[in-house]
C-alpha angles and dihedrals in degrees: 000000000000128000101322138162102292101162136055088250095043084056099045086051093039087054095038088055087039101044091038096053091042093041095054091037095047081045095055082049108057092038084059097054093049095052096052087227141066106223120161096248078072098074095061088036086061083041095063096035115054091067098106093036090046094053080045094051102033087055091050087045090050091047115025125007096053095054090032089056090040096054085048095044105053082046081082108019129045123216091246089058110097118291101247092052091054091039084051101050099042094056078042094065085031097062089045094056090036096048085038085057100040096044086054080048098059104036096057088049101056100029104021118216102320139153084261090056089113099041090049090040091056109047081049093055095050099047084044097046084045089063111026093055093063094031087052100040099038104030121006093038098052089032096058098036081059093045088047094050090046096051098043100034095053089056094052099044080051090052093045094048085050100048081048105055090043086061098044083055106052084045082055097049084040092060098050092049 
């Protein structure tokens, strides 16, 4: 695959770009849906008001959803299958734990524990899966693999150009002396 989240930290920085953008977006979403309008006020109402669900998510996503879809996702595919079918896949399993967390989330928030939780749980799953498979697969996924290229192969390249030109300095004193 290419450049992908390798280390603890690489990870922790790969979930916060992916759950911040889906969880905004699936905010704007779902604000829009309840007012019945799409009005611009909307994207910094959605702004000031994922905070709570993105810590939530973002946690879920960290440990549990990643490893959950991971341990789904190379049921069907191996790592020597092409990279897209195993990156597809993968986001595939994760929307349906994400969305599965933050259903049980919401419904709990607007109705509490009831007798209706099911039926509200589930109506909640199905409008939220409708939206988070194409926003994941089509926009946050590609967006924040090329946020997290950009971020941690600028730093190595950095790192690589520096180590070279160290070397190319001390060839150079070497050589006057």
């Amino acid at each position: 695959m290419k450049k992908m989240p390798k280390t603890k930290f690489q990870s922790f920085i790969f979930t916060f770009i992916t759950a911040w953008m889906m969880v905004y977006f699936m905010t704007l979403y779902n604000m829009v849906l309840s007012a019945d309008h799409f009005t611009n006020t909307l994207f910094l109402d959605a702004l000031l008001h994922m905070w709570i669900e993105f810590v939530i998510i973002f946690l879920c996503a960290y440990f549990f959803a990643g490893h959950i879809a991971k341990y789904f996702a190379f049921r069907i595919v191996r790592p020597e299958d092409r990279s897209i079918f195993i990156i597809l896949t993968i986001q595939l399993f994760t929307v349906i734990t994400q969305v599965f967390f933050a259903s049980i989330m919401a419904t709990i928030k607007l109705y509490g524990f009831t007798f209706l939780f099911l039926p509200h749980f589930l109506t909640a799953y199905c409008t939220n899966f409708i939206m988070a498979l194409p926003l994941q697969l089509i926009v946050v996924g590609p967006a924040a693999r090329f946020i997290f290229r950009n971020l941690f192969l600028r730093k190595e390249k950095e790192a690589v150009l520096k180590s070279q030109t160290r070397e190319q300095g001390e060839e150079i004193m070497r050589r006057i002396t």
